[in-house]
N, C-alpha and C positions, 0 to 999 in steps of 0.2 A: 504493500500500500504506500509507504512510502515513499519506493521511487516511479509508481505511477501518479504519486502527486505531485512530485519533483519533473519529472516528465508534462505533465498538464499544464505547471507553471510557467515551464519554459516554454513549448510552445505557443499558448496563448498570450505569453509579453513579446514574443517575439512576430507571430504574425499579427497582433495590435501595433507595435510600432513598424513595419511595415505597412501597413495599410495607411496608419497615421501618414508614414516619408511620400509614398506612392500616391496621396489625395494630392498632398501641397505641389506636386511635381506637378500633377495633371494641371491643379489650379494655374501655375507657374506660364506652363505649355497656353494653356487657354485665355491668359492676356492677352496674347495677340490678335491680329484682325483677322475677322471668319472670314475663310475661302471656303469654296467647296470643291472638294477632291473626291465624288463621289460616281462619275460617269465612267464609264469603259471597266467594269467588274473581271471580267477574263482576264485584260490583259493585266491588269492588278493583282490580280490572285496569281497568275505569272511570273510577274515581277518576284511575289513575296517568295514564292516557291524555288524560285532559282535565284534569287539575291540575296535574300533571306536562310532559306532553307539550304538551297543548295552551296550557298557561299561559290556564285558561279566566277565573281572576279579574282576571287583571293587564288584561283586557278591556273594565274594569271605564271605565278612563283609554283610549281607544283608541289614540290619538298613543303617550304613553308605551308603551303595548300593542306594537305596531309596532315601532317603535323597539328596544325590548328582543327581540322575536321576532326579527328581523335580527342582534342580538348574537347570542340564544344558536342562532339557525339556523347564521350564519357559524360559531359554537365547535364544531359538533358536523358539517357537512357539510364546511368546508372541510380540517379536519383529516384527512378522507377524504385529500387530497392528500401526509398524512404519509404512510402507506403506501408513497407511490411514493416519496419522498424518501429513507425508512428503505431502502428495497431499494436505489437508488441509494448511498446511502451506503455499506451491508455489502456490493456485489457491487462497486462503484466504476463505477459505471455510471451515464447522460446520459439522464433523460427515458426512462424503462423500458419505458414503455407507453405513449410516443406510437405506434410501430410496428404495437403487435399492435392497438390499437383505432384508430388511424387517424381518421376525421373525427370521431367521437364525440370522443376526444379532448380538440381543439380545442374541443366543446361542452362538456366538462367543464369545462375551465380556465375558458371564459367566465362559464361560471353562478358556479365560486369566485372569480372575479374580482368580477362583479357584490354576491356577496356581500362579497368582504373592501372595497370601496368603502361598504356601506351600514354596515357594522360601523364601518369608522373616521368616517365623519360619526356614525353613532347616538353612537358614545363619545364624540367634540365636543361633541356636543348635552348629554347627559349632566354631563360634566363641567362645562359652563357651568349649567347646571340646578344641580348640587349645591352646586356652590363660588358662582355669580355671585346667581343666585334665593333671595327669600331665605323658602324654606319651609321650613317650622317643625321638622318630623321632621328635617330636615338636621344644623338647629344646635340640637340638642339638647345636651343635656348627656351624654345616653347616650353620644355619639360624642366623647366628648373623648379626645384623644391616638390611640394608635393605631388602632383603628376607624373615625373618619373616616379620615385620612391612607389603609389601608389600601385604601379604595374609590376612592380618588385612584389610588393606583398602579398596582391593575387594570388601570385604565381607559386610562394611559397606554401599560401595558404590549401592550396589545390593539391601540391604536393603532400601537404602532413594531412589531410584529407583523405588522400589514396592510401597512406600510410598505415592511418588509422584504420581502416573498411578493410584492409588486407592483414592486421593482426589480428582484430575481433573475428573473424573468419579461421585464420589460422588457429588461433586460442580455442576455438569455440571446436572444431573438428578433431585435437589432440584431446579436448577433457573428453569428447564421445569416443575415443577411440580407449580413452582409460575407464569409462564408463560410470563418468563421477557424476552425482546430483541430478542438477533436472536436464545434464546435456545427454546425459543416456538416452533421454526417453525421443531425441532426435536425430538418429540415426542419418545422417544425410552422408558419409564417406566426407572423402577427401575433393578439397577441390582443386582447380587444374592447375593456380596459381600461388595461392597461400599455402601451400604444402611445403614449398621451397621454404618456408620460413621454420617447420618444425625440427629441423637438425638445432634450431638456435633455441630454441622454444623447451628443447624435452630434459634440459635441467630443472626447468621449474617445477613446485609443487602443485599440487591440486587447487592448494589453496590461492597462489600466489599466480596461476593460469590463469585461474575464476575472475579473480581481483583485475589481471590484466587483460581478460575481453570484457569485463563491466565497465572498466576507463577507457576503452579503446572507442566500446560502443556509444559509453556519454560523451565522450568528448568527438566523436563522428558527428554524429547529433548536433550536438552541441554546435560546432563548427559551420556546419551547414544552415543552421538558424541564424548563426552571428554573421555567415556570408551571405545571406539573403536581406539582412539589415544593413550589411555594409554597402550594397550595391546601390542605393539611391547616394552616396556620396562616392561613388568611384566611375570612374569611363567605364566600368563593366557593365555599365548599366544596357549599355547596347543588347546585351545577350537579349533583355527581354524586348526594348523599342523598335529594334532591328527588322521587328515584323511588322509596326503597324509604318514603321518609314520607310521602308520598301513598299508597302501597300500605297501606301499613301503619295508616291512619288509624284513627282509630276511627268506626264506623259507628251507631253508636245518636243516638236523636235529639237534636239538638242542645239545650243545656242542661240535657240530665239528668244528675242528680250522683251516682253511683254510691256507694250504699251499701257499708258495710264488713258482710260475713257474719259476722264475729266478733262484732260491736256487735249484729246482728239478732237471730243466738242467744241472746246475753244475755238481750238482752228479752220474746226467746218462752220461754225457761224462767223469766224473773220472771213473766211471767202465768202460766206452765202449767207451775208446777216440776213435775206428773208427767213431763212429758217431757225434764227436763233428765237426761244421763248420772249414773251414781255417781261418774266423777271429771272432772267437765268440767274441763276448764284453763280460766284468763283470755285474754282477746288479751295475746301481748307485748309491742304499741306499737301505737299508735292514728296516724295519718300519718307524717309523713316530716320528721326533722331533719336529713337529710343526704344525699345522693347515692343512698345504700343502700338510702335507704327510699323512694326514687323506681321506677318499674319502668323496663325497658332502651328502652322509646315514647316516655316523657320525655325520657330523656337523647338518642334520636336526634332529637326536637324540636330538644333546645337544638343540637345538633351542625350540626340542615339551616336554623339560622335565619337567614335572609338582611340582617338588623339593618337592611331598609327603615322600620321604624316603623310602618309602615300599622296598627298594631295598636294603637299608642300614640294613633295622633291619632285614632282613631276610639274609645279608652277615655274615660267620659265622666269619673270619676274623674281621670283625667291634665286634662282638658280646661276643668275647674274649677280646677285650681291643686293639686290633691291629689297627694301625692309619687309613688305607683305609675306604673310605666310597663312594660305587658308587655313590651317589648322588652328593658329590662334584665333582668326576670327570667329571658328567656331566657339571653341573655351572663353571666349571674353563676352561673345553673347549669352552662353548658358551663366556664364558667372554674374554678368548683369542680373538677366534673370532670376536666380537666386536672390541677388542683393534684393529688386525689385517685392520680391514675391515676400520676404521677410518685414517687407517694409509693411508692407497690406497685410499680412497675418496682424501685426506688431499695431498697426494704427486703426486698421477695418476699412481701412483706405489708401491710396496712395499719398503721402504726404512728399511734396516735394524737398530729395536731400543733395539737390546743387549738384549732381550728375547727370550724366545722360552719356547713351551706348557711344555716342560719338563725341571724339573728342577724349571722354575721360577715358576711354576704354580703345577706341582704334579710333587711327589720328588721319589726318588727311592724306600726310604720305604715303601710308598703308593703300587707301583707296584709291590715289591715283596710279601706283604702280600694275593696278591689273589690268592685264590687257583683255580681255573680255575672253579669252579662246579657250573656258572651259575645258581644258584640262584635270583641274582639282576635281567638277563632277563627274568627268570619265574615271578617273583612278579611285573611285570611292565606295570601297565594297558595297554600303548599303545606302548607295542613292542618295548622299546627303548633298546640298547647294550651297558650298560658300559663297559662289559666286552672286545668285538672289540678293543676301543680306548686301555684298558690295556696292549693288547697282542700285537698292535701295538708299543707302546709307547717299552714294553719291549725286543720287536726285537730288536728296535736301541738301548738299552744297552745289549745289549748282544751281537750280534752280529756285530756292530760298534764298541763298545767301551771294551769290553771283561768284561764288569762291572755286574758280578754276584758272588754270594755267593762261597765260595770254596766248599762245597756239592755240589754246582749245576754244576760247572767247571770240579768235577771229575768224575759225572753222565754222563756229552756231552761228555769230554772228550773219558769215557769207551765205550759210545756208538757209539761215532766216529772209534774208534780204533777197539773196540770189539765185537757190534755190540749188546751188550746189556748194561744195566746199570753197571753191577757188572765184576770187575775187574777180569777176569781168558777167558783164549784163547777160541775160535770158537769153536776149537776142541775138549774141554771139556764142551761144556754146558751140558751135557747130565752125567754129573760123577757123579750130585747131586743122584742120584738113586743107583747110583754101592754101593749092600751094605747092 
């Protein structure tokens, strides 16, 4: 009774403050301005299926591909094996379903065996990869202080994770095989992988085996609850977002820049004031200075960004020495948004605190170094758009604040006036040929 109270406890504070992390997030995500991303269902489900699911980019690298599919295959099948664990735990019961399923079973545990073995080498490999390898998206600057460290810990945490789930396994099949206590009465044999473990194991007592599958098993548990709480504060949080932002992609062809209808109108009642209304209004803001004026697609961008870089080193802006790095645009937008979101929990409103996305967060330099050529969104496992927030952000300096380059002033300029880039009347575009 005991430690199925000890068991009740911790699951239920543990998926309460999850749910708790998980509202404020959505809330967070849904500042933004409503779009609707709800037409063409196939080709979405599509998307989610092989961007998502099938991780079709990260294919791209096959090794790394591999590797990484073994992480997140083991994160999402072997947890299958929570189930039994959680019931064992709330009924205070040994291996639940070894009985009713019988040999399968034993083939279940083997295949999550086989996984949590390739999950703790792929993290080894990983970890020496990030920290020992010395590529360049690693040791960026984006990644200083908490954000690298952060994917350190994951990583180690997965590992003593596998750790754990491969002793309580082993432990648990040497006491049936000595036929102590209540593991007698669950004959399941040996399994394919934690066997390798009982040459180290068969010093121990009876007592001191029991002792070490009972902490092997709480603190499995245990682990898995605390990395489920940890993931609304880590870039892992992708594992779960990864699916509604793939879903949720935008589907028009790649590099087209979505006009604003407000800016259109303008200028179809400057050529055809009959058609313009008796009281047209102005637009009230031309892009986006802050969170708000982002739509709720962006901000789950920034939320499912995985802060691989792949975006960065593949920006040729970053790759010339130029300050923009999509990947921090993403991290400085989600970190806004936090800031933001703490402020409305904190006030029940938003109370202005002398910030905003731009400027305090990404600077103009950043913006004008991109060249629009979407690169960042091709290299980005799961469909996320830095480039959107860019274009957004640089409406409001340009078109609010008049704050762009003099090339760029006498470009709009000419093409305001003359209907092309280059400074000579309508009536000659056609001269370049006379000749």
């Amino acid at each position: 009774m005991l430690q199925q109270t000890a068991f009740i406890l911790l699951a239920g504070t543990a998926i309460l403050l999850f749910s708790f992390n998980a509202r404020s997030i959505r809330k967070n995500i849904l500042m933004g301005r409503d779009e609707d991303y709800t037409g063409n269902a196939g080709l979405r489900w599509k998307n989610l299926l092989l961007l998502a699911l099938g991780q079709k980019k990260m294919f791209r690298n096959p090794l790394v591909a591999v590797l990484h599919l073994f992480i997140y295959a083991g994160f999402i099948i072997i947890n299958i094996e929570v189930l039994e664990i959680s019931m064992d735990g709330l009924l205070g019961t040994h291996r639940l379903f070894a009985r009713p399923l019988g040999a399968l079973y034993n083939g279940l545990i083997d295949g999550f065996e086989f996984l949590a073995v390739a999950v703790l080498i792929s993290c080894v490999v990983f970890l020496c990869r990030r920290n020992l390898l010395k590529i360049r998206r690693f040791f960026s600057h984006d990644l200083d202080g908490w954000p690298r460290s952060d994917a350190n810990y994951i990583l180690l945490t997965e590992i003593l994770l596998m750790i754990f789930f491969l002793t309580f396994n082993a432990s648990d099949t040497l006491l049936q095989e000595r036929n102590y206590g209540r593991y007698a009465n669950n004959l399941t044999g040996n399994f394919a992988f934690s066997q390798w473990l009982h040459p180290i194991l068969k010093g121990f007592s009876n007592k001191q085996l029991a002792g070490l599958e009972r902490t092997s098993w709480w603190l499995h548990i245990a682990g898995i609850f605390a990395f489920l709480n940890y993931l609304p504060y880590s870039k892992h949080l992708h594992i779960l977002l990864a699916f509604p932002n793939a879903y949720f992609a935008r589907l028009q062809p790649e590099g087209k820049i979505r006009n604003m209808k407000s800016v259109q109108q303008e200028v179809l009642y400057a050529m055809q004031p009959e058609q313009a209304p008796a009281e047209a209004s102005p637009p009230s803001k031309f892009g986006a200075r802050d969170v708000f004026d982002l739509s709720w697609r962006n901000l789950l961008d920034a939320y499912s960004c995985t802060e691989c870089g792949r975006c960065t080193a593949a920006c040729p802006a970053n790759i010339t020495g130029k300050k923009l790095s999509p990947r921090k645009i993403m991290m400085d937008t989600r970190d806004r948004s936090e800031e933001v979101g703490k402020n409305v929990r904190r006030n029940k409103e938003f109370k202005p605190d002398g910030k905003q996305l731009l400027y305090d967060y990404i600077t103009e330099e950043e913006l004008r170094a991109c060249t629009s050529c979407n690169a960042c969104v091709e290299e980005c496992p799961v469909s996320i758009s830095p480039l959107e927030i860019i274009l957004e952000l640089r409406r409001s300096l340009i078109m609010e604040e008049s704050k762009a380059p003099k090339e760029w002033n006498a470009m709009l300029s000419n093409v305001e006036n003359n209907f092309a880039p280059w400074k000579f009347s309508p009536d000659e575009r056609d001269a370049w040929k006379n000749g």
